[in-house]
KOLMARTOR-411198 format. One line per 8 residues: number of its first residue (from 1); their letters; for each residue x, y, z of N, C-alpha, C. Coordinates in Angstrom, 2 decimals, padded with zeros to 5 digits, m for minus. Layout:
! KOLMARTOR-411198
NUM> A> X:Y:Z:X:Y:Z:X:Y:Z ~ ...;
END
This chain:
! KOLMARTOR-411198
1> XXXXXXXX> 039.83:013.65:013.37:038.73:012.93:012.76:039.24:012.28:011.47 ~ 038.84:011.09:011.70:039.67:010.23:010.13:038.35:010.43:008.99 ~ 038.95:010.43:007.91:038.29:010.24:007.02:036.94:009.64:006.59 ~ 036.66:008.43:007.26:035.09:008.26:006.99:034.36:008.50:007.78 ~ 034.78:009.32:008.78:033.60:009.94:009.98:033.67:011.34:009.54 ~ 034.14:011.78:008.63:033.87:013.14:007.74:033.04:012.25:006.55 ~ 033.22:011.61:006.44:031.96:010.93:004.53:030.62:010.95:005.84 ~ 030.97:010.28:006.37:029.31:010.33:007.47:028.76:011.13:007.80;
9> XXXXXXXX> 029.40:012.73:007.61:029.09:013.87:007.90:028.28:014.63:007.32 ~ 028.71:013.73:006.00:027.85:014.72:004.37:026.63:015.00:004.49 ~ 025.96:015.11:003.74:024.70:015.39:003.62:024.51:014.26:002.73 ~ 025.25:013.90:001.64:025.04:013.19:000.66:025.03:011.76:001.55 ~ 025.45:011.51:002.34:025.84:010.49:002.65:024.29:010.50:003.87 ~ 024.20:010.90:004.48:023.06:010.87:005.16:021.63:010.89:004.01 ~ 021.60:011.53:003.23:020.73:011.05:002.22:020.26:009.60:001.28 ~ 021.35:009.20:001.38:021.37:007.91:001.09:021.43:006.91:001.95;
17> XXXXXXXX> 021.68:007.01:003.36:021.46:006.54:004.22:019.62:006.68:004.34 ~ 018.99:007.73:004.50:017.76:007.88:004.28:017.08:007.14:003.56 ~ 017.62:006.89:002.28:016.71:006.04:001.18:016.90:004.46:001.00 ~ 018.30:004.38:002.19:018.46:002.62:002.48:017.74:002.75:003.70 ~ 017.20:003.52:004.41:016.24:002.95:005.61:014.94:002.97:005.09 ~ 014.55:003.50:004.10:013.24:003.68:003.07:013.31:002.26:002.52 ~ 014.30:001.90:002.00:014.27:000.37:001.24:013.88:m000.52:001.98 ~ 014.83:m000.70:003.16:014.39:m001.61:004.43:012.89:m001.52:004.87;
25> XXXXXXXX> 011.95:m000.87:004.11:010.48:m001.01:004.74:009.87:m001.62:003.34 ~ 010.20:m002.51:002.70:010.19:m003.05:001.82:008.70:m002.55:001.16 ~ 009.22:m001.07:000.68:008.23:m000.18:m000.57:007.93:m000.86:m002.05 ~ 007.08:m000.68:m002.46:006.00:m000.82:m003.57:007.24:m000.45:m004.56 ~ 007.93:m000.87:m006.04:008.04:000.22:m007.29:007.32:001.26:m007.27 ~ 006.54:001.36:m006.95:006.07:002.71:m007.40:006.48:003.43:m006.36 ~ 006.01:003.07:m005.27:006.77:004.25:m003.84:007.96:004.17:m004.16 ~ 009.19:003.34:m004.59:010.20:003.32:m004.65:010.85:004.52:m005.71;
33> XXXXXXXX> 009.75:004.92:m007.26:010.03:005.83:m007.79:009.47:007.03:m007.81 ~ 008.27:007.08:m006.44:007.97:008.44:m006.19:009.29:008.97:m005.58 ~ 009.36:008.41:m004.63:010.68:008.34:m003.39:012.24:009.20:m004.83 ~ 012.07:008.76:m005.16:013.58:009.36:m006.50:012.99:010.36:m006.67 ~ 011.82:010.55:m007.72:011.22:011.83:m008.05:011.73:012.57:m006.85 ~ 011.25:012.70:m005.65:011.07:013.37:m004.80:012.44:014.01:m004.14 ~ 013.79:013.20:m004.56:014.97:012.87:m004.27:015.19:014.54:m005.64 ~ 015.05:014.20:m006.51:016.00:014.70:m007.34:014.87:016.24:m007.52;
41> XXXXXXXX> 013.54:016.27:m006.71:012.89:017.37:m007.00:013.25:018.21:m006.04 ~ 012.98:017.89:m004.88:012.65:018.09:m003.53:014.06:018.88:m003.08 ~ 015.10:017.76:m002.98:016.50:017.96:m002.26:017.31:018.23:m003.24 ~ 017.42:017.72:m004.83:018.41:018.24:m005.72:017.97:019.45:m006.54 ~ 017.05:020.00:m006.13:016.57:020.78:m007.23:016.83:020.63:m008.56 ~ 016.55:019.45:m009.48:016.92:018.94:m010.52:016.58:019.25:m011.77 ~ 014.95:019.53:m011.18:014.23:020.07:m012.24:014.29:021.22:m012.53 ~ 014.86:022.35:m011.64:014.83:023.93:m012.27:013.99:024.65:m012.13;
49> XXXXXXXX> 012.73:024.03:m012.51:011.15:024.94:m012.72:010.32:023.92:m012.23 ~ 009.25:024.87:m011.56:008.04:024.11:m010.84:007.22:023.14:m012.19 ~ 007.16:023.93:m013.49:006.54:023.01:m014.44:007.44:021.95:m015.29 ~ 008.32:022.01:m014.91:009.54:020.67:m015.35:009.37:019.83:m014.50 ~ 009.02:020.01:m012.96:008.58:019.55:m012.02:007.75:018.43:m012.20 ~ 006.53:019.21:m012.99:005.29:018.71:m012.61:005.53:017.82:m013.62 ~ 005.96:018.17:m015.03:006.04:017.24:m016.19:006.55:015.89:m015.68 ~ 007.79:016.07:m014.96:008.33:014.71:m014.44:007.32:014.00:m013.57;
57> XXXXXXXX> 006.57:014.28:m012.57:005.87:013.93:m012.52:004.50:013.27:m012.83 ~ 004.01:013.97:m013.29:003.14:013.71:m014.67:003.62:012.36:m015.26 ~ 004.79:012.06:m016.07:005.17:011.05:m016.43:005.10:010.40:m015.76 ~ 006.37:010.15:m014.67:005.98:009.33:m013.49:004.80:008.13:m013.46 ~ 003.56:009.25:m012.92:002.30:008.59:m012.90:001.98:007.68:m013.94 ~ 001.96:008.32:m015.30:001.78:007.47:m016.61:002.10:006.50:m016.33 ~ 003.76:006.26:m016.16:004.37:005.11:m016.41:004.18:003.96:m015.37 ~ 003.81:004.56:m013.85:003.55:003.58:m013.15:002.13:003.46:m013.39;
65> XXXXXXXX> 001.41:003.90:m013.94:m000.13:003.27:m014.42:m000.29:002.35:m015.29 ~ 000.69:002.57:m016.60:001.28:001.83:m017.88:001.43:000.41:m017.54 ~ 002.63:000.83:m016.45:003.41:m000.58:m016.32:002.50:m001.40:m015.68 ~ 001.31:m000.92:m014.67:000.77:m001.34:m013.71:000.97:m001.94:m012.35 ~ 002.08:m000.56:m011.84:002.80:m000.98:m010.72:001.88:m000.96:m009.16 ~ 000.82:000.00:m009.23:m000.41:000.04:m008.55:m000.47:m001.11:m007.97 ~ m000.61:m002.27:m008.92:m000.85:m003.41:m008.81:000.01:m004.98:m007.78 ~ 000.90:m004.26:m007.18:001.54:m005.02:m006.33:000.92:m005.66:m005.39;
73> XXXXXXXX> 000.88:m006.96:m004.60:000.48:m007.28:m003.48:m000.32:m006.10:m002.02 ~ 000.87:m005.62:m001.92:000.20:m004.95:m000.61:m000.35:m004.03:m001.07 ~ m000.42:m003.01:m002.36:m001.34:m001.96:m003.04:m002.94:m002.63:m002.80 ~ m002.87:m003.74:m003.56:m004.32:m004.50:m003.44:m005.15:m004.82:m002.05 ~ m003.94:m005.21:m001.32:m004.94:m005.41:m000.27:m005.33:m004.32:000.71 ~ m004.58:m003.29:000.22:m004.69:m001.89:001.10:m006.53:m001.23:000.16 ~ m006.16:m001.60:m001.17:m007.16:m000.78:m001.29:m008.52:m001.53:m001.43 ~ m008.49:m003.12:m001.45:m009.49:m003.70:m000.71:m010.22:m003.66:000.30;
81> XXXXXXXX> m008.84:m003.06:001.32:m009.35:m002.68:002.79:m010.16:m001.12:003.31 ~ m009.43:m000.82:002.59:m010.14:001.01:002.29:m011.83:000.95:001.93 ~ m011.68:000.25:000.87:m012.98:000.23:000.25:m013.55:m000.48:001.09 ~ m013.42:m000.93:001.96:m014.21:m002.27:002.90:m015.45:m001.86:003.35 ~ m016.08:m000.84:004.17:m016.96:m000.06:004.05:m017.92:m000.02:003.43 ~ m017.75:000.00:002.14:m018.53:000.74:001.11:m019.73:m000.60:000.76 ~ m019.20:m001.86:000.38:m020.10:m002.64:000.26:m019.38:m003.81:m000.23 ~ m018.98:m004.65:001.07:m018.27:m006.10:001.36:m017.97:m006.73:000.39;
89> XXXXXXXX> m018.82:m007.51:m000.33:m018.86:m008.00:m001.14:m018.60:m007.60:m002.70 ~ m019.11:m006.56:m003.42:m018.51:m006.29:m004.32:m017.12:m005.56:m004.46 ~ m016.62:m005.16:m003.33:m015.61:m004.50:m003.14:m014.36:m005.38:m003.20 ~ m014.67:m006.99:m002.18:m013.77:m008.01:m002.76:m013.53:m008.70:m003.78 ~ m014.66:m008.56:m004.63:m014.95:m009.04:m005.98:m014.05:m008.22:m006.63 ~ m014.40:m007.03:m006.79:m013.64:m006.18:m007.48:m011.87:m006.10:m007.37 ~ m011.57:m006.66:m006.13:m010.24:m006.42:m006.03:m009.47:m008.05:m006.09 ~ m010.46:m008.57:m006.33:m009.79:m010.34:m006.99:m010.46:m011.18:m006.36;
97> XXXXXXXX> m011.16:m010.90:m004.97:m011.14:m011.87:m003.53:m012.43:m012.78:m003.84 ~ m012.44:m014.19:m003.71:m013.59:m014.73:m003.88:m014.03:m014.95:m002.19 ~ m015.53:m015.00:m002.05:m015.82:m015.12:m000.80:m015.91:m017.03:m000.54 ~ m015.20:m017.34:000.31:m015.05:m019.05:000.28:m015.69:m019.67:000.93 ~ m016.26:m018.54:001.99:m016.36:m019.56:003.61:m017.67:m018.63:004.64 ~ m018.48:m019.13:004.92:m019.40:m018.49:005.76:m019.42:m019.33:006.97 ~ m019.63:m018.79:008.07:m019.72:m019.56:009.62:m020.39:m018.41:010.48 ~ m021.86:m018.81:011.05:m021.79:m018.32:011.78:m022.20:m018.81:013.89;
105> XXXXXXXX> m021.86:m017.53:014.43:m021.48:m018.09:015.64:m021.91:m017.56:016.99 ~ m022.99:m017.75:017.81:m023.78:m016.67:018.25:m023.91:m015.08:018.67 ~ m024.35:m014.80:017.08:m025.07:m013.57:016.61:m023.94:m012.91:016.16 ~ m022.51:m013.79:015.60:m021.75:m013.10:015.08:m021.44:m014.11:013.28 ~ m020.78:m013.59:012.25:m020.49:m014.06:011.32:m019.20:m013.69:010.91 ~ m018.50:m014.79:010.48:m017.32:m015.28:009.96:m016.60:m014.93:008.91 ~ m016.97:m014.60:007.43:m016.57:m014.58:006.52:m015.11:m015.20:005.64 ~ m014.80:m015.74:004.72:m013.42:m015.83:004.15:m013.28:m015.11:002.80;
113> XXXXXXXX> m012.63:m014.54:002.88:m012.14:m014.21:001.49:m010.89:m014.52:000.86 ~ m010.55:m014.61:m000.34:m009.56:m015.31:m000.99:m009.22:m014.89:m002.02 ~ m007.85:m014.65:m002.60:m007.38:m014.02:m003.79:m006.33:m015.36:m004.33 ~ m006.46:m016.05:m005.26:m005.64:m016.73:m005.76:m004.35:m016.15:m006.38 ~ m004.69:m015.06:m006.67:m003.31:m014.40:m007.44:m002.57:m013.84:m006.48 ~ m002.88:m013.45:m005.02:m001.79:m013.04:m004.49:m001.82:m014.01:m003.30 ~ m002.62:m015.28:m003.27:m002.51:m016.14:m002.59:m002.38:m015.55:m000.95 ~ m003.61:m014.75:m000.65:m003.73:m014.45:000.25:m005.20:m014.51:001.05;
121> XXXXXXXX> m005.67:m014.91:002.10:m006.81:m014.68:002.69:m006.83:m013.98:003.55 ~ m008.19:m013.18:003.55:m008.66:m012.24:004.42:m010.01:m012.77:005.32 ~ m009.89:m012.59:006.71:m011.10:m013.55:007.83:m011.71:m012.36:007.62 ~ m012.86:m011.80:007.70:m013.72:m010.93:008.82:m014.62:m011.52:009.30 ~ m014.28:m010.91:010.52:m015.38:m011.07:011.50:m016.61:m009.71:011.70 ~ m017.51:m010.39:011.67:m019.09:m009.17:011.53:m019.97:m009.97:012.64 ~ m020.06:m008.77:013.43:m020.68:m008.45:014.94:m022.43:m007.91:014.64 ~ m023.58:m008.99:014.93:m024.20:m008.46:014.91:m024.82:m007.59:016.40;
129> XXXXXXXX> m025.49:m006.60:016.46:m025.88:m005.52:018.01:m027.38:m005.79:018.15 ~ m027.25:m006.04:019.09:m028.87:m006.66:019.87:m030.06:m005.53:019.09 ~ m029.77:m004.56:018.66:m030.66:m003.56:017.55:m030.22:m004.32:016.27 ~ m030.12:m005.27:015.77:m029.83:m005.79:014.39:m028.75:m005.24:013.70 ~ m028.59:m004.31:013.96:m027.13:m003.63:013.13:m025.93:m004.43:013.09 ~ m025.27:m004.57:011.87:m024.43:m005.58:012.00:m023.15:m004.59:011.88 ~ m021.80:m004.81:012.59:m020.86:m004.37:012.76:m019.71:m004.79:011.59 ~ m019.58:m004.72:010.41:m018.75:m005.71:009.59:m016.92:m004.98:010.30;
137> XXXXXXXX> m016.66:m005.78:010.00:m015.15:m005.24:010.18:m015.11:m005.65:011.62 ~ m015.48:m006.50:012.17:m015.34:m006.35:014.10:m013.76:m007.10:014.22 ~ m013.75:m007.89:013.59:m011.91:m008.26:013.33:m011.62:m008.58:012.23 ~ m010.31:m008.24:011.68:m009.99:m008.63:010.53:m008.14:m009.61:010.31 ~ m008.13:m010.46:009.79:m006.72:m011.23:010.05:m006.41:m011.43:008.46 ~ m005.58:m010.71:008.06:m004.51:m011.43:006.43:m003.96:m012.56:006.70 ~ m004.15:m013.22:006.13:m003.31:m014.64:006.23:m002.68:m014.51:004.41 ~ m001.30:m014.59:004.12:m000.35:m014.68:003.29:000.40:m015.73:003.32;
END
């Protein structure tokens, strides 16, 4: 066995192989520095103590709250979408989205929503049911 099919063997080397197939799913900063935390807690035992642990952590959070890394593209529209449920309209308001566009199309409605800052639109489609109940969410398409 030559030499770099023993480095491939490591552990170290498979670990970092791990965190370049983590990169390739093109993660958030912030997932990117939970992902370390978790590296140097988890597998290096770095910290020593469960409350050195937590402190690093702890920080962590701060700093990606600080910096306002939350705030990335796909963070937003994930938690636009989460909240979607709760009540359509202020929920896109709240997360940047102006509503642009109404259409509707028998006994169903259209919606557009729109975020200039991440220059993205969101369609839904809302299904109304021969009992009046309207179905919001019946399809939904990101357009980026």
């Amino acid at each position: 066995m030559n030499r770099e099919d023993r480095i491939r063997k490591r552990m170290s080397y498979r670990r970092w192989k791990r965190f370049l197939d983590f990169l390739n799913t093109n993660p958030s900063k912030a997932e990117i520095l939970r992902r370390i935390h978790d590296l140097i807690d988890l597998e290096l035992r770095g910290y020593g103590y469960a409350t050195h642990s937590m402190y690093a952590k702890e920080s962590l959070e701060q700093l990606i709250k600080d910096e306002g890394l939350e705030q990335e593209p796909q963070d937003e529209i994930m938690k636009a979408l989460d909240d979607f449920y709760h009540d359509i309209d202020e929920v896109m308001k709240k997360h940047g989205f102006e509503d642009i566009a109404q259409a509707h199309d028998n006994g169903s409605m259209v919606r557009h929503f729109y975020n200039k800052k991440l220059d993205v639109l969101i369609i839904i489609e809302e299904q109304q049911m021969p009992d009046g109940e309207i179905l919001e969410g019946f399809g939904i398409t990101i357009k980026q």
